[in-house]
Backbone as CSV, one residue per row, in Angstrom:
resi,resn,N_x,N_y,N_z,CA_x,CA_y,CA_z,C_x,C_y,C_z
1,UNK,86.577,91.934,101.371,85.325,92.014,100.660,85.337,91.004,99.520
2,UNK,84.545,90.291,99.578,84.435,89.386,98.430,83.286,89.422,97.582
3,UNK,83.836,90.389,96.011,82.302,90.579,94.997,82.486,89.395,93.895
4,UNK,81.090,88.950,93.839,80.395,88.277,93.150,80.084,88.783,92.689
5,UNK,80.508,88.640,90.566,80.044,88.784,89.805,78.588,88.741,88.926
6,UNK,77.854,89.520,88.678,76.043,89.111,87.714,76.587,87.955,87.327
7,UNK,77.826,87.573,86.275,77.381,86.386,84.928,77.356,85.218,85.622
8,UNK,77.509,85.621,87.733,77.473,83.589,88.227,76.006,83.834,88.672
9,UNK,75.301,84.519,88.564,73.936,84.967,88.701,73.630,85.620,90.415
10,UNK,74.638,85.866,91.005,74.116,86.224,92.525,74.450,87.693,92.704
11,UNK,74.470,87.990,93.977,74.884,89.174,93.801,75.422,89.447,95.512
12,UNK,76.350,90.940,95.529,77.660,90.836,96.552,76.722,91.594,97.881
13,UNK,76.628,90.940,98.730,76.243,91.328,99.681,76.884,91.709,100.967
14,UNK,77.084,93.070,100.787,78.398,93.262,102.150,78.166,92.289,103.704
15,UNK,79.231,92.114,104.395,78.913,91.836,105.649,78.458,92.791,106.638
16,UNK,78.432,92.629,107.849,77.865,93.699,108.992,79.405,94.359,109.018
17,UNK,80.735,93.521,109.157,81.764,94.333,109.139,81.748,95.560,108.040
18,UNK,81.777,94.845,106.680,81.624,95.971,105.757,80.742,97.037,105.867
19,UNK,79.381,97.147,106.071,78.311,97.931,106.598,78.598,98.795,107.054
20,UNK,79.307,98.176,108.756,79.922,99.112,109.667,81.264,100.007,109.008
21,UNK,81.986,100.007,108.523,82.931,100.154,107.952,82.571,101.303,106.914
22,UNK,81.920,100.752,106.135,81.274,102.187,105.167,80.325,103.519,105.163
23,UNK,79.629,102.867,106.422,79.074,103.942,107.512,79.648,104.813,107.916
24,UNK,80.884,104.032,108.739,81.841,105.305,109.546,82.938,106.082,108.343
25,UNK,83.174,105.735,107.305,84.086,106.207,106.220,82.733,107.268,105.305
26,UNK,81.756,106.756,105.628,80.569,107.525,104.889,80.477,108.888,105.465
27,UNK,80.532,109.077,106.772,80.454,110.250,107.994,81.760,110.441,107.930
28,UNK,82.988,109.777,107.828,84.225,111.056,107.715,84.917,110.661,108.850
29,UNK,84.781,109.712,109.354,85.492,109.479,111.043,86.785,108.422,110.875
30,UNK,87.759,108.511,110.807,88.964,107.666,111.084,88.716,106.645,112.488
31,UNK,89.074,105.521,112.261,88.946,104.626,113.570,88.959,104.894,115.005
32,UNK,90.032,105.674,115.149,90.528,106.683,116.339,89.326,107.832,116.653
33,UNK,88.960,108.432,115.666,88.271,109.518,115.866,86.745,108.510,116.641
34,UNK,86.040,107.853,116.033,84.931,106.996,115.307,84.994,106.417,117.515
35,UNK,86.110,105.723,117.553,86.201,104.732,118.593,85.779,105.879,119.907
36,UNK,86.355,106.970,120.443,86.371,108.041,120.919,84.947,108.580,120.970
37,UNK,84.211,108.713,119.871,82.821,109.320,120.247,82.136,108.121,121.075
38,UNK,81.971,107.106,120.288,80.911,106.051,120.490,81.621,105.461,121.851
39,UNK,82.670,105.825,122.522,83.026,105.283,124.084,83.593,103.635,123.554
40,UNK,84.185,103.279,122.753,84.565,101.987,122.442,86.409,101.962,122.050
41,UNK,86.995,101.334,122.255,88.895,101.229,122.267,88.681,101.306,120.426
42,UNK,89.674,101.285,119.980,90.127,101.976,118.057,90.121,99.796,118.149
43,UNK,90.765,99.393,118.752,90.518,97.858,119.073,89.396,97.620,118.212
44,UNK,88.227,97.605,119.620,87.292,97.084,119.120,86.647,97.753,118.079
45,UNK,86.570,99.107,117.234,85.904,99.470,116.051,86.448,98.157,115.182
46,UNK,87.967,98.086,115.071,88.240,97.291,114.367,87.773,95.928,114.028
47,UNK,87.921,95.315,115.715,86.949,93.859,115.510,85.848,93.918,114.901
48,UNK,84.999,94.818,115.249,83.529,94.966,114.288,83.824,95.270,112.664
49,UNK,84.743,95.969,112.658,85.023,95.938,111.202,85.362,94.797,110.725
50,UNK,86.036,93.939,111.055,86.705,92.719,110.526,85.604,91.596,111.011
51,UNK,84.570,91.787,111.124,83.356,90.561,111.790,84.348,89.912,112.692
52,UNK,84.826,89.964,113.551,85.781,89.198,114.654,84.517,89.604,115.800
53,UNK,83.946,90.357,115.891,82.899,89.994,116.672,81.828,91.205,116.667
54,UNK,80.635,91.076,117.346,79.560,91.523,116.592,78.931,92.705,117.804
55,UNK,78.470,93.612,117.431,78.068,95.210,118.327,77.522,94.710,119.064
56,UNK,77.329,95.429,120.523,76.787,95.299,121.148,75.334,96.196,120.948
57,UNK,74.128,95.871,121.306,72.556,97.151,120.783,73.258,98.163,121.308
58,UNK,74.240,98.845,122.391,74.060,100.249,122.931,75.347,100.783,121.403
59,UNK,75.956,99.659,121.509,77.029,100.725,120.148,76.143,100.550,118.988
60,UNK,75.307,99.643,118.213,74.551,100.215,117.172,74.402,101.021,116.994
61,UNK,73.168,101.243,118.143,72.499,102.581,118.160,73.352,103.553,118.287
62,UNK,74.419,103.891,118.796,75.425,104.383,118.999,75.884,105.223,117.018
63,UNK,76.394,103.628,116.492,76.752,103.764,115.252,75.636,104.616,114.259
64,UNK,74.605,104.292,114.545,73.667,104.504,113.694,73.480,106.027,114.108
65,UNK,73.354,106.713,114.746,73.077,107.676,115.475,73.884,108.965,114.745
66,UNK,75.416,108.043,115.247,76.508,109.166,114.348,77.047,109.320,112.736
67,UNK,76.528,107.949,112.410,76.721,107.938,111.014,75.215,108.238,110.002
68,UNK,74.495,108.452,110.583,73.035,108.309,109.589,72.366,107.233,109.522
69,UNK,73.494,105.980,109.068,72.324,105.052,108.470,71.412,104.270,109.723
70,UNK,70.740,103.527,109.446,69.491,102.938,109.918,70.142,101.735,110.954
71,UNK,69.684,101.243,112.090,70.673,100.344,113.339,70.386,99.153,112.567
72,UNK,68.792,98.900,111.859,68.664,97.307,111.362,69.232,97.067,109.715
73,UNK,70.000,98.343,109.480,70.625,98.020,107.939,72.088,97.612,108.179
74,UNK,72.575,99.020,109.706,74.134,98.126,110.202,74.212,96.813,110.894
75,UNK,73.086,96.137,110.895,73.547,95.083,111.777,72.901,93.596,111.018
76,UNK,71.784,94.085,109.786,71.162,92.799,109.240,71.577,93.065,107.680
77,UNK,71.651,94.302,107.585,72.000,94.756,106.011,70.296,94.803,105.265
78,UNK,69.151,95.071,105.754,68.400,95.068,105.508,67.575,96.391,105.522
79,UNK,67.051,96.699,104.428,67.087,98.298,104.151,65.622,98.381,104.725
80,UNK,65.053,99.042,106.004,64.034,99.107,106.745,62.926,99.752,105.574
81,UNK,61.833,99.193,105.922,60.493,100.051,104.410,60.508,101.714,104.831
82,UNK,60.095,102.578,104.397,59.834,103.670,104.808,58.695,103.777,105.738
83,UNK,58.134,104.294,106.831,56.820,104.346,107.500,55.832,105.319,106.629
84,UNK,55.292,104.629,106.914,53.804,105.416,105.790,53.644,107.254,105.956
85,UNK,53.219,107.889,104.920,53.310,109.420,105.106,52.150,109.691,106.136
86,UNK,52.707,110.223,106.984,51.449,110.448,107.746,51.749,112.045,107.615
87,UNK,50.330,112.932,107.765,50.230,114.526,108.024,50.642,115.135,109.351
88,UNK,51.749,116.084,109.191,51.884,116.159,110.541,50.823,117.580,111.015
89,UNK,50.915,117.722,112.309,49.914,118.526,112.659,50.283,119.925,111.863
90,UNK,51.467,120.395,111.527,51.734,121.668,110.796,51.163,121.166,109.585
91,UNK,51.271,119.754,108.837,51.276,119.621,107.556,49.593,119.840,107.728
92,UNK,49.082,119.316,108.722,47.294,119.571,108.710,46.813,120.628,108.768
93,UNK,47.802,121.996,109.887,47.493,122.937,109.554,47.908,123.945,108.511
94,UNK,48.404,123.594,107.527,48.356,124.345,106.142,47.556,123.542,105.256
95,UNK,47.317,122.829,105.486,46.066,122.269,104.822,44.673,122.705,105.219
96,UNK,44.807,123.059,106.259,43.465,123.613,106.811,43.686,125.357,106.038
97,UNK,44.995,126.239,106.357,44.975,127.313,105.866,44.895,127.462,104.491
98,UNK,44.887,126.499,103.860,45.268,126.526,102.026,43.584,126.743,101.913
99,UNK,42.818,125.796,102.691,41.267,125.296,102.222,40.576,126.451,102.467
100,UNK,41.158,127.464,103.289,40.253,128.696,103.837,40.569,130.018,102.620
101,UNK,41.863,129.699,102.663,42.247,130.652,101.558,41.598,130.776,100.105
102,UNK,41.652,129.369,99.417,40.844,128.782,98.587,39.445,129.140,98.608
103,UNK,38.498,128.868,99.446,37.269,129.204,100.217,37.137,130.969,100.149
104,UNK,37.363,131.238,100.603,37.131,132.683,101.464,38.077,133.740,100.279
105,UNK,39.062,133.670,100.321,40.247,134.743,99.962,39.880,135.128,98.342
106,UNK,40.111,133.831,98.194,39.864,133.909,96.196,39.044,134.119,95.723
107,UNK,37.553,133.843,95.576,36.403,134.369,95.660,36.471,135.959,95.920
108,UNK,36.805,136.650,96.866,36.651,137.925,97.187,37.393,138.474,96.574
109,UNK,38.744,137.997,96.136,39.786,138.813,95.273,39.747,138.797,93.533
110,UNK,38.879,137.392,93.194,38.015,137.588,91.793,37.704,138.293,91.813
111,UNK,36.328,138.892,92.661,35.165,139.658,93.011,35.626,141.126,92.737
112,UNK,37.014,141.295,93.257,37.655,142.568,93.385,38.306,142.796,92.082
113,UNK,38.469,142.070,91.409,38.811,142.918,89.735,38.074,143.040,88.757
């Protein structure tokens, strides 16, 4: 790992080895363990750790899958945007039940004291 200091003005940007590497130490998996799920030799985790050579898409996804993080942050280091909030149909229907409650319920239960 090589960090670059603020006072030369840049800043340390892990490699895909490192990435990969802090992913699988992030989830708790020893090389052996790590190599074994994802169907790959303790070998090759290593090569990917050491950038000696670069994932194939089925182990990304693979990686990404078992460790959490995101396939285009282990492989570009690039932190994907969030997708926009969308309502899901439960979130629409308590929104629909809040508006009835609001509507209908409260009104009558003023009414009632």
């Amino acid at each position: 790992m090589s960090n670059v200091t603020e006072s030369e003005g840049k800043v340390w940007v892990p490699t895909r080895g490192e990435r990969l590497r802090r992913a699988r130490e992030d989830a708790g998996y020893r090389q052996s363990e790590f190599a074994e799920l994802i169907d790959v030799s303790t070998h090759t985790i290593s090569r990917y750790e050491n950038n000696l050579s670069k994932p194939k898409r089925r182990v990304l996804e693979d990686w990404a899958a078992h460790t959490g993080y995101s396939k285009t942050f282990l492989d570009t280091g690039i932190i994907p945007a969030a997708p926009p909030e969308t309502p899901t149909p439960i979130g629409r229907k308590k929104e629909r039940t809040q508006r009835i409650v609001d509507s209908v319920w409260r009104p009558q239960l003023a009414a009632a004291a």
